[in-house]
N, C-alpha and C positions, 0 to 999 in steps of 0.2 A: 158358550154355555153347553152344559153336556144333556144329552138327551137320548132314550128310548124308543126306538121305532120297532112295531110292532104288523103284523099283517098277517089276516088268516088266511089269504088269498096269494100271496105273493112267499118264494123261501126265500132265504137268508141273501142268495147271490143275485135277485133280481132288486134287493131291499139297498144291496152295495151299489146297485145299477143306479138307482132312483136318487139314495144320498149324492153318491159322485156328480149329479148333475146338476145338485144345486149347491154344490163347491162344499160339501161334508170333509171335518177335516177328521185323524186318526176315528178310524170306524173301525169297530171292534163287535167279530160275529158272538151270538149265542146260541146253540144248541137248545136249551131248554124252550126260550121263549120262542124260538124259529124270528129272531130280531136281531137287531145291530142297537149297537151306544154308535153316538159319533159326536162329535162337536160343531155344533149349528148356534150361526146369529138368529136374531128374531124373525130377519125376513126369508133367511131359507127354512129355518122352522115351519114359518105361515105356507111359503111355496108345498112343502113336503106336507104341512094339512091338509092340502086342499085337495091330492090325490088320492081316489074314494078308495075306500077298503084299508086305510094307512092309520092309524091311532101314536101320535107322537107325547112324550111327556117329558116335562123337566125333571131329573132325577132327582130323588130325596135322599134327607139325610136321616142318618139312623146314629143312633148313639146306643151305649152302653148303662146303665145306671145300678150307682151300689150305694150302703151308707156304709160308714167307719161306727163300728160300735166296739162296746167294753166285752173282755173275754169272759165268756158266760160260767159263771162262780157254781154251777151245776152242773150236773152230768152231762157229756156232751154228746153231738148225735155220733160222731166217732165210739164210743162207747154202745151206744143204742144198736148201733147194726153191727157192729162187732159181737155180741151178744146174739140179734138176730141170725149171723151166718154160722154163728158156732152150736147154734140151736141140734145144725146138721152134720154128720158123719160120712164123711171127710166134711170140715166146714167147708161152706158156699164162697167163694172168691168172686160170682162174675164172669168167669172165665170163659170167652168165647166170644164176647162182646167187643164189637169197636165202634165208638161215638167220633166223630167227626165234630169238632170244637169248630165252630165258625165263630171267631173270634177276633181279642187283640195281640193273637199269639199266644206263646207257652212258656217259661221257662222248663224245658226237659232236663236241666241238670239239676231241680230241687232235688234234695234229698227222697222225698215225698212223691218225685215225678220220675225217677231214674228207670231209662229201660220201657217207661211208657208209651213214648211217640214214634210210631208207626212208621208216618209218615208224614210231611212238612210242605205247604204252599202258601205263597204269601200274592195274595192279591189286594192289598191296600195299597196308598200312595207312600206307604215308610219303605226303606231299605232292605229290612228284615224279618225273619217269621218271628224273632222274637219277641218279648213281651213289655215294653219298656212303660206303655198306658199302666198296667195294671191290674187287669182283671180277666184275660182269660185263663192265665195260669191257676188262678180260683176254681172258675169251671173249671177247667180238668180234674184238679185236685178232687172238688167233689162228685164227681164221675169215677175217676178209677186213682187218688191218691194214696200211697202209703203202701205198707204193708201189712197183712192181717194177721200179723204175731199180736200179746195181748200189749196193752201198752203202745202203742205205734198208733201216730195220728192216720188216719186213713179216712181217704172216701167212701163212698154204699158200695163200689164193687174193683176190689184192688187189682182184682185179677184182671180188669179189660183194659183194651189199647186205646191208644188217642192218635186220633189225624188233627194235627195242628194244621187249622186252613185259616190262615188271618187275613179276613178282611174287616176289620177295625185297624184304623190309624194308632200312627203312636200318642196321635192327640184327641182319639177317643172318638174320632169319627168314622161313617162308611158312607157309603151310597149304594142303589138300586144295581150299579154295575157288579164293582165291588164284593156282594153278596151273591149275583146271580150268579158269576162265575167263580164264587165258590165253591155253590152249589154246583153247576155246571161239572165245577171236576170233581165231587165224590159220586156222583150219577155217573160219570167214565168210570170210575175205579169199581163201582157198584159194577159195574158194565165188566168189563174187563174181567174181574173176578169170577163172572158165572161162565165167561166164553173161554175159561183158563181151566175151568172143571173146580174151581176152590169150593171149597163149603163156608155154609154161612159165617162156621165159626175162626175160619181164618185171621189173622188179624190182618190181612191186607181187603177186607170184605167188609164196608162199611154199613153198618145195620140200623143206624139211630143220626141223623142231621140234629145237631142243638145249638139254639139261636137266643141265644142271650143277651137280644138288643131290641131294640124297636124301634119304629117310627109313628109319625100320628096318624091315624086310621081316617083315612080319604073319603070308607064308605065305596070302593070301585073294588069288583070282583075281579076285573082285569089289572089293576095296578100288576107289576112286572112280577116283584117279590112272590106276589100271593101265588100268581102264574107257576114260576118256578117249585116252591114248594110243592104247591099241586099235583105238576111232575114230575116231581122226585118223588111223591107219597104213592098215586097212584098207576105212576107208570116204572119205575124203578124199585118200588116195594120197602123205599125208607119210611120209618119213622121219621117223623120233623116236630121236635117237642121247643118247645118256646118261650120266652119268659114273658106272664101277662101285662109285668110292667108297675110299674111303682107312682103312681100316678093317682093312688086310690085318698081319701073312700066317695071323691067321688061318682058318680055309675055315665058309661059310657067313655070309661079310659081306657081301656083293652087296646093295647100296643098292635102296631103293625108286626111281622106277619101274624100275632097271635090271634087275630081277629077272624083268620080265616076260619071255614069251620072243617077242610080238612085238616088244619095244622094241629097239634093239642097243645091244647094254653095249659100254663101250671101257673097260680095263684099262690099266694103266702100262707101259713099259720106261724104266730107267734111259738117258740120251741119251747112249749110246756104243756101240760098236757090238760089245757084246758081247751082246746081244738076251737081258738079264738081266731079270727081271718086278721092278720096282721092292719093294722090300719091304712098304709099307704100301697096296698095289695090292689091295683089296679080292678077296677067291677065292670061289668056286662050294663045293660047288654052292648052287642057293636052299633058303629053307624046303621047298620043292614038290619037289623033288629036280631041276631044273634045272640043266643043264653052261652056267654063266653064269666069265666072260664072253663076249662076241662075239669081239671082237679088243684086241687090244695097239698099243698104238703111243706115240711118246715124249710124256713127261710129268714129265721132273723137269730143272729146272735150265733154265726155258724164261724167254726175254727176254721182256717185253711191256710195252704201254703199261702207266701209270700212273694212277689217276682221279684223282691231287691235284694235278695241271698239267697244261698243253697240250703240252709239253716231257718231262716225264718217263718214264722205263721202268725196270722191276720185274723184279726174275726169282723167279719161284715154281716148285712142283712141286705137283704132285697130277693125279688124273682128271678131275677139272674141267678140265684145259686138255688132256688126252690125248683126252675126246670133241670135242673144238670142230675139232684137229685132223682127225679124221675128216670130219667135216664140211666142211668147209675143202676137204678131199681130194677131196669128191663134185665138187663146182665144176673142178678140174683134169680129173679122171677124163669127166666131162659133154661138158667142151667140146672136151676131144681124140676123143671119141665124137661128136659133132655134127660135127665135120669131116672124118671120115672115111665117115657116114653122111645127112648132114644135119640140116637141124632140129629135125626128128620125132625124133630119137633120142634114148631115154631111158635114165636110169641111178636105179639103185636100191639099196642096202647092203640093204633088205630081200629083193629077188630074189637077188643078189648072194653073199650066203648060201648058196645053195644050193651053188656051186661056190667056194664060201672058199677048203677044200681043197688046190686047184689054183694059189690066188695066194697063197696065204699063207708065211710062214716061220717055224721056228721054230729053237731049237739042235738038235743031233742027238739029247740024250738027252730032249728032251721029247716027252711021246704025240705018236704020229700022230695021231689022232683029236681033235676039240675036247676039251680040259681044263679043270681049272677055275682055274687058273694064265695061260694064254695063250689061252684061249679055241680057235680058228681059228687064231692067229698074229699076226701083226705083215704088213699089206699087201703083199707086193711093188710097189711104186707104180709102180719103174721098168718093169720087166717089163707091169705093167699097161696103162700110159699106152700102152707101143711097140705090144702087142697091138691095142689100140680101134685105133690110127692107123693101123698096117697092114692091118689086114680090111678087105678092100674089097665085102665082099657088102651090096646094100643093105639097110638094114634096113626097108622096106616087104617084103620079101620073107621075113621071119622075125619071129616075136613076139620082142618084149625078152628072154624068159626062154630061147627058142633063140638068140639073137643072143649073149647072155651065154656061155650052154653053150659053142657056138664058141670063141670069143675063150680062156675057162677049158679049155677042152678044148689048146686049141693051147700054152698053158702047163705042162701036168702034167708034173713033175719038174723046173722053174723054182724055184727059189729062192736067197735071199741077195739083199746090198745093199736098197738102198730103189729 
């Protein structure tokens, strides 16, 4: 069986010491966790428990989850942020942005995806990074699909790049490894790209981890996953946005890693504009008593590319395609903040947080306060985008987290529409 060994006491190559001797077969280091995976029966398991300071776990598994629905006989959100980005002069593309798709792969030859993918690792037990499951190629699409001529199906920001890191199987599974060392390698390239002198908006500079799967929430702050993100958020300076998971309505489904409270969870609304929380929209709070999730935003009845042609598009629903969105969002949000401030300007969902509040919306009878239903709300994007663009204060002159404050402060009592 495969297993996690983890130790705050011990690094990575005294961890290979320890498995080796109780006959650990392929051991496999990780970076982020400062741990090994290896393959242990039950009694070298128990052996390797019993050495203090050593926390061993059986890996989990994490799946993917979507529903098949009818193509929505309404405007679509292809249309909705098409309009949004063309609000601006030069319209908004995104551009700048790279999401790192932990995923079941890509198809990079859709029509919709051509010229997207960055870059390609495939850490699952399939062959190849491609998409044969079915549903990372979705995520991408609604991250940076299509092209933003009028007419052309497109995701919220066409202009950003995608790193295809697949760890989802072709049968729609992952585990704890799997994922950490997928993460493990965009936190290298993350790496790599500041020690190369890149700027953020490189697209070899990965700015956003999006984890469009989950597992069932253990309630352990240590679990590996959550470790990892952790790492990547507060020591690498990624975002790590998440799908809350489809498990709803009823309270205490909030998916692994979406549970944690540095990761941001994204929730469902129904895509019309009654800012209704999808019903199978995973709710708070977590095991740990966490007001999960982050934010809402649409996820049901969403167009998207296809992984079985270069030609084809799909319409699903779930939070798997309501966090890509988000992300998606950061790249618009980004670059109407870089031209109002310059280069150097950054944006972050995890700063960003702090003054949710202030840009969020929700109906009139749901809490003011984050719930475990709509989290924060649902973005004001519009209100947001006009805010970055009209602040003219530069931003060498204020940290990003007062730059933020501003912008959210000049909002309070803003809501409705997108």
């Amino acid at each position: 069986m495969r297993y996690s060994i983890i130790s705050t006491q011990m690094n990575t190559d005294q961890l290979v010491t320890e498995a080796e001797k109780v006959g650990a077969k392929n051991i496999t280091k990780t970076k982020l966790l400062g741990g090994v995976f290896c393959d242990l029966d039950e009694v070298q398991a128990e052996k390797i428990n019993r050495i203090p300071g050593l926390k061993v776990k059986a890996l989990k598994e994490y799946k993917t989850d979507q529903v098949m629905t009818e193509l929505p006989p309404v405007e679509t959100i292809s249309d909705v942020f098409y309009l949004l980005r063309s609000y601006f002069n030069p319209p908004l593309t995104g551009t700048g942005l790279t999401v790192a798709v932990l995923d079941s792969g890509v198809r990079k030859t859709h029509r919709s995806l051509l010229n997207k993918v960055v870059y390609e690792a495939n850490f699952s037990e399939s062959p190849s990074a491609d998409d044969v499951f079915g549903h990372g190629t979705q995520v991408a699409f609604v991250v940076a699909g299509g092209l933003h001529a009028l007419g052309e199906k497109a995701g919220v920001s066409p202009g950003a790049a995608i790193m295809n890191v697949k760890v989802i199987s072709d049968e729609g599974l992952g585990s704890d490894e799997s994922i950490i060392l997928g993460i493990d390698k965009v936190c290298d390239l993350a790496e790599a790209a500041r020690r190369n002198g890149l700027w953020p908006t490189d697209e070899l500079y990965p700015n956003v981890i999006n984890l469009s799967l989950g597992g069932e929430d253990d309630g352990d702050p240590d679990n590996p996953v959550r470790v990892a993100c952790r790492q990547a958020s507060e020591v690498y300076g990624l975002d790590v946005i998440a799908a809350a998971g489809n498990s709803g309505p009823k309270m205490t489904t909030v998916m692994l890693p979406a549970c944690d409270p540095e990761v941001i969870a994204v929730g469902a609304i129904e895509t019309n504009d009654d800012l209704i929380v999808w019903e199978k929209s995973s709710r708070g709070p977590t095991v740990q008593g966490e007001t999960k999730p982050d934010f809402v935003i649409w996820g049901t009845n969403l167009e998207m590319a296809s992984h079985k042609n270069d030609e084809e598009y799909i319409a699903k629903s779930g939070t798997s395609f309501a966090a890509p969105m988000l992300s998606g969002l950061t790249g618009l949000l980004w670059e109407s903040g870089r031209r109002a401030y310059g280069e150097s300007w950054p944006f972050r969902w995890t700063e960003a947080r702090l003054f949710a509040p202030y840009f969020s919306t929700k109906p009139v009878d749901a809490p003011v306060k984050k719930d475990n239903a709509y989290g924060y709300g649902l973005p004001a994007m519009g209100t947001m985008l006009g805010q970055v663009a009209q602040t003219s204060v530069p931003a060498n002159d204020m940290t990003s987290a007062m730059n933020m404050l501003m912008m959210m402060t000049m909002m309070a009592g803003m809501t409705g529409g997108f």
